[in-house]
N, C-alpha and C positions, 0 to 999 in steps of 0.2 A: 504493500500500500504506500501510494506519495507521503513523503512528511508533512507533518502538517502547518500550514504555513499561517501569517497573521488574520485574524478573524477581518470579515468583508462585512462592513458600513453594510445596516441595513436599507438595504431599498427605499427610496423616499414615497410614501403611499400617494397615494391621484388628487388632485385636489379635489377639494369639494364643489359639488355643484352648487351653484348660483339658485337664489330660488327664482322660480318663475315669475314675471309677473302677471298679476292678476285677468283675466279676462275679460269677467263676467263685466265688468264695469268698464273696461278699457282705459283703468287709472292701475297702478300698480299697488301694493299692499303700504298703509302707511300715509298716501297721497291726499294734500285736502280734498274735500268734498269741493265737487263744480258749485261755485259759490252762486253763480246764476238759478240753480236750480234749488236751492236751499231758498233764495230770493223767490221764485216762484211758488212755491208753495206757502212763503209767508203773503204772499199777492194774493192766493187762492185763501185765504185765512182772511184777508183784508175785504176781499167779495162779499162773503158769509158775515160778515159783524157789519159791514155795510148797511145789509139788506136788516138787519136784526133794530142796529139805532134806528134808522128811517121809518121802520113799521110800528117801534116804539113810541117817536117825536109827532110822526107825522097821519098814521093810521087812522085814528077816531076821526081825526079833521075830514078828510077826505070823505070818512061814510057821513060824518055829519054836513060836510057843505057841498059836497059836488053829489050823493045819494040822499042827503035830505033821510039820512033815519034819527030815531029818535036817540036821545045823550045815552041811554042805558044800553039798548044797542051797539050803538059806537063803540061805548066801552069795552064792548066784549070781543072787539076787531084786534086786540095785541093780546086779550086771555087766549082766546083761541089759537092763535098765532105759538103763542109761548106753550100751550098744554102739547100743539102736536109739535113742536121740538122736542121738549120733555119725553116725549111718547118714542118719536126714534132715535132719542139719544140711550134711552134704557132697552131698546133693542137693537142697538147697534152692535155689541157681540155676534148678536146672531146673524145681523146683515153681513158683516164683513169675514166670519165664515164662511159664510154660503157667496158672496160676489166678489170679495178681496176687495182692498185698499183701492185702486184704480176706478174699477167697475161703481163703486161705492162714491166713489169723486165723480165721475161721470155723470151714474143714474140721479146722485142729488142734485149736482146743477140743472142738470135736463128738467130734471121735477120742478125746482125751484123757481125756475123762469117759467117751464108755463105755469104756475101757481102766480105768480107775483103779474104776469102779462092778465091773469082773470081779473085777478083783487084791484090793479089799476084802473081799468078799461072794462068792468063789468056794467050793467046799464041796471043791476037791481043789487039793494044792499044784501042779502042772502048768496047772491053768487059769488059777491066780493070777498064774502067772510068765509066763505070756500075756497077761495084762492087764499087769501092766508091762510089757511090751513096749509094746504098743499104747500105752501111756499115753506112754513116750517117745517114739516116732514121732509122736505129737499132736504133744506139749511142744516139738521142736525147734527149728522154726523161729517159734513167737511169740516170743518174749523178743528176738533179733535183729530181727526185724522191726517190733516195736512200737517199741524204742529208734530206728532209722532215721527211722519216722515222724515221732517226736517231733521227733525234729532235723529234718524236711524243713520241719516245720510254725515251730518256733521255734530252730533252728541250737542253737550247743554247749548253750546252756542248757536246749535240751529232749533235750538228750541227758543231761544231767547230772542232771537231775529223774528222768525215766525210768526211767535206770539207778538210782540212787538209790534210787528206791521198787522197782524190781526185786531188788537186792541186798537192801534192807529184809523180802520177803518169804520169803527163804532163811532170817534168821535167826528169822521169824515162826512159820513152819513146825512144826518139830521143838518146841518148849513149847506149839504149841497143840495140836499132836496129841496131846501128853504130857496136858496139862490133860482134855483131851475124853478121853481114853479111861480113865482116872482116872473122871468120871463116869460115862460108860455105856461104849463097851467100844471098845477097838482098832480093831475093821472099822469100826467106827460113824465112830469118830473120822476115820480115813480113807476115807469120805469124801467128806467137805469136800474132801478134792484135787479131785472129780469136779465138787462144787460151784462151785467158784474156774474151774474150767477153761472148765464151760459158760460163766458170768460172763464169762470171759475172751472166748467169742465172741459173746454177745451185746452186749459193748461193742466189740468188732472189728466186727461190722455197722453199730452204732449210727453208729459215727465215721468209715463209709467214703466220707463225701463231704469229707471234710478235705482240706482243699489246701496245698501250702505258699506259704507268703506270698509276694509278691513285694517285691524292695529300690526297686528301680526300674521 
């Protein structure tokens, strides 16, 4: 047998692999959230709080001067409004099980506008206050779900942005309704609820391939 000679340097092992990056999002693992689309979602949050002040400031008025119903009546144009939000907000679990996040942003704006297009531009107080209805049952669950998004996509910060321009368009609301209908008239002025609402789901489709980012 040869002698045996100085031991041989072990082998230097492969380097490691690089990790991939990410796909599903076409952002790599770690990468801020598309800060436009974090913005979006708090626009679609801004829609829904829109529609919510305006129907609060400006509702009874409208059944009481342009539908001529009685004060007790009126006043029941933002109960109603408020009980069927209440009403799809406490079934919203089960909505967005069964439709997901997306479908959920869609079918409420789509709801919400023609609800808010009746409650405007209805010719008797009874139909109007059927459109508020409908217009809450839209309105319920975007505003919660769009602020979740936010956050899934950019954590507290996109919850704070969200909310932020969400709240922002509560106080928005009620002086532009006031201003618009100061120029042409009340129904008219309202709306723009229906306007913001559609908005509201054509940016909930836009943004439905958004993922939230990963840390690691």
């Amino acid at each position: 047998p040869p002698p045996p000679g100085p031991p041989r340097p072990p082998s230097p092992s492969p380097p490691a692999a690089l990790p991939a990056p990410s796909t599903a999002s076409g952002t790599r693992p770690g990468a801020p959230a598309p800060r436009r689309t974090v913005l979006a979602f708090g626009l679609i949050a801004l829609c829904t709080a829109y529609g919510e002040g305006a129907l609060a400031d400006w509702g009874a008025l409208h059944l009481t001067q342009d539908l001529h119903a009685h004060p007790g009546v009126a006043a029941a144009g933002y109960s109603v409004f408020a009980l069927t939000m209440t009403a799809g907000r406490l079934s919203g679990t089960a909505l967005l099980e069964r439709l997901g996040q997306t479908r959920t942003l869609v079918a409420g704006g789509a709801t919400a506008a023609a609800g808010m297009l009746l409650g405007a531009l209805a010719p008797t107080v009874w139909a109007a206050l059927l459109g508020f209805a409908v217009t809450g049952l839209g309105l319920a669950n975007i505003f919660p779900v769009a602020v979740a998004r936010a956050g899934a996509l950019a954590g507290p910060g996109g919850v704070a942005t969200a909310s932020t321009l969400g709240y922002g368009g509560m106080l928005l609301g009620p002086p532009s309704i006031g201003f618009l209908a100061d120029w042409f008239s009340l129904p008219a002025a309202l709306t723009t609820v229906a306007v913001l609402a559609a908005g509201a789901a054509v940016m909930g489709y836009r943004a439905r391939d958004a993922r939230a980012v990963r840390t690691a």
